[in-house]
N, C-alpha and C positions, 0 to 999 in steps of 0.2 A: 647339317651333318646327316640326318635321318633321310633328306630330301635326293644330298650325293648317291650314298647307300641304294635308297630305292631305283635312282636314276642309271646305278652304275648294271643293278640287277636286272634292269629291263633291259638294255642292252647284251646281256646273257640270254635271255629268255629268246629275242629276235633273235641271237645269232644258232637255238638250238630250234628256230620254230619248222623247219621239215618233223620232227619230232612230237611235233604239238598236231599232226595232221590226222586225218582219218580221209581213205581215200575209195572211191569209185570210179565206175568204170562210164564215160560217157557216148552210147551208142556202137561200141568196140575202138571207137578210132583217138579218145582221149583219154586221161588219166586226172577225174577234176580231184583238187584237194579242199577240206574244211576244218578248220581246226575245231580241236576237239572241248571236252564239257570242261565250262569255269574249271570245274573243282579239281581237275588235274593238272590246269594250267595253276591253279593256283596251288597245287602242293611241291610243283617246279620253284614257285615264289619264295614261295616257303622255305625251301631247302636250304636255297640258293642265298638267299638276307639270313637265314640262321649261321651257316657258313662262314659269310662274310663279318658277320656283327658281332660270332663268337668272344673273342678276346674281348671287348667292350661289353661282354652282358648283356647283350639287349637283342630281343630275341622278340618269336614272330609265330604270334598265339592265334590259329585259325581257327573258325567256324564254332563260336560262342554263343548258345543263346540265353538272350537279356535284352530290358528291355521289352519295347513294343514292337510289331512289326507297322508297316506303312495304314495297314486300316485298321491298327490297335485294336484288331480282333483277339491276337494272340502274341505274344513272346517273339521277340524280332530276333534274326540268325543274322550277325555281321559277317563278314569274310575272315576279319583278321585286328587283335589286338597287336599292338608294337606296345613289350614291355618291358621295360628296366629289369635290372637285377633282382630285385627286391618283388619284381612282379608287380610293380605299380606299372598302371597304364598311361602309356606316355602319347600314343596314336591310334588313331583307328586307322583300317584298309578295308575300301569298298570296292567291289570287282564286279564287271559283267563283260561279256561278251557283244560286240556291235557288227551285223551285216550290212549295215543301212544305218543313217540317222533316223533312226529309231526313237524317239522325243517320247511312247512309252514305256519303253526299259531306262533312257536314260534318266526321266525323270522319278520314276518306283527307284530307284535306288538312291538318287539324289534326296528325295524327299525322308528317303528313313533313316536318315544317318540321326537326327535327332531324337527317334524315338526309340535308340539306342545305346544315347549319349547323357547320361545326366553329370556327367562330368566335365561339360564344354572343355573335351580335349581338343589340341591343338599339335601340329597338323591334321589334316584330316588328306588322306591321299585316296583318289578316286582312279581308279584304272581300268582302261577299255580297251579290250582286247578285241581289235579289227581285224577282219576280215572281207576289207572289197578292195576293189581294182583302184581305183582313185585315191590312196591315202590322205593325198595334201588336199584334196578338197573336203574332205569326209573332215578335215582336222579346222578346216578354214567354218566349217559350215555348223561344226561344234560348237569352236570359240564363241560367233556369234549368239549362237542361242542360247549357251548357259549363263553368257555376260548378262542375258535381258530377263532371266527368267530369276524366282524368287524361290528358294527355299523353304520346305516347312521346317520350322522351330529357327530359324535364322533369318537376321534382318544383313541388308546392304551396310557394311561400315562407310563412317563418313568420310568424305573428302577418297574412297574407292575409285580406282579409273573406271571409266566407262564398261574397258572390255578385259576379259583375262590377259593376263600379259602374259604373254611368250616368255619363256627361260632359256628352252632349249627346242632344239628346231632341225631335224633332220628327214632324210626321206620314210625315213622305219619309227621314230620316233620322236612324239612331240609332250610337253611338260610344257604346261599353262598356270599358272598363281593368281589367286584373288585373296583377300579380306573379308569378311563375314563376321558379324557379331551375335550372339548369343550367352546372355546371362549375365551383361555387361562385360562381356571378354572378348577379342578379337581372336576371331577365329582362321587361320591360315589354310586354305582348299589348295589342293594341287593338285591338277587334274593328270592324269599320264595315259597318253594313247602308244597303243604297240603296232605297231603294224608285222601282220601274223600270216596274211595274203601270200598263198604260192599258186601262180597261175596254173595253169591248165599245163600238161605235158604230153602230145602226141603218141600215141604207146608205143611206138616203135622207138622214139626218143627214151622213153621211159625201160624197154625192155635192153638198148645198148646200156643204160646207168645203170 
């Protein structure tokens, strides 16, 4: 249910992402675009799941510090609680931005979701918000490296497949699933990439729009 919802939002998100850009001007003759910081992509998120999940009560609690952060220096800042009516927390949302497989942003946020969580909530949804030319490889080159790599404060569940399994599978958007245990609880990851890439526009292309 939470899974549809998030799934159904990120396809809102793609189809507002000219909206999500920040643009310049490259050498006079193009118009490059970059989308713009987490934190406004993520309060599009925000809006957009409170919106949607109103009637059900269950609502979508950003930017909460608690917890540790990844070098339990200090107080760790999640993205986003998913909470019931009652305000009990029911998910966590983890967000960053990727231009590249990036293997140290993706794993700094990977890695702190436990030092965040003494609740071993379930799901736990991770969302990357892309930006490069290649989507389907950037998503192909993902899969593999998160299947292989290890989590802090989370163990592989048993009998786990090898590799994220694919849900959902499109050119703008991919949603990948694992298993994960912590605290003797299975813990459910769903990974969600955006694809957020608007190519280059010719200015004089850009100045007929």
């Amino acid at each position: 249910y939470l899974k549809d919802a998030v799934l159904e939002v990120a396809g809102e998100i793609v189809l507002r992402k000219k909206n999500l850009q920040v643009q310049s001007i490259s050498k006079k003759v193009t118009v490059n675009s970059r989308i713009t910081k987490e934190d406004l992509i993520n309060d599009w998120f925000t809006s957009l799941f409170d919106k949607r999940m109103a009637e059900a009560r269950i609502g979508f609690r950003d930017q909460k510090r608690g917890g540790q952060s990844a070098s339990g220096a200090g107080p760790g800042e999640i993205d986003g609680f998913i909470t019931a009516g009652d305000n009990t927390r029911i998910a966590i949302f983890e967000a960053f931005r990727l231009f590249s497989l990036d293997t140290t942003v993706i794993f700094d946020h990977l890695n702190k979701v436990a030092g965040y969580d003494y609740e071993s909530l379930s799901p736990v949804f991770i969302a990357a918000y892309c930006d490069v030319s290649d989507f389907s490889g950037l998503v192909r080159r993902y899969r593999q490296l998160v299947s292989k790599q290890d989590y802090a404060g989370y163990n592989v569940a048993v009998d786990s497949p090898e590799e994220v399994e694919s849900l959902h599978v499109t050119d703008h958007i991919w949603l990948g699933t694992e298993t994960r245990r912590r605290d003797r609880r299975d813990v459910i990851f769903y990974h969600l990439l955006l694809n957020l890439h608007v190519p280059p526009v010719p200015i004089s292309s850009a100045d007929e729009a």
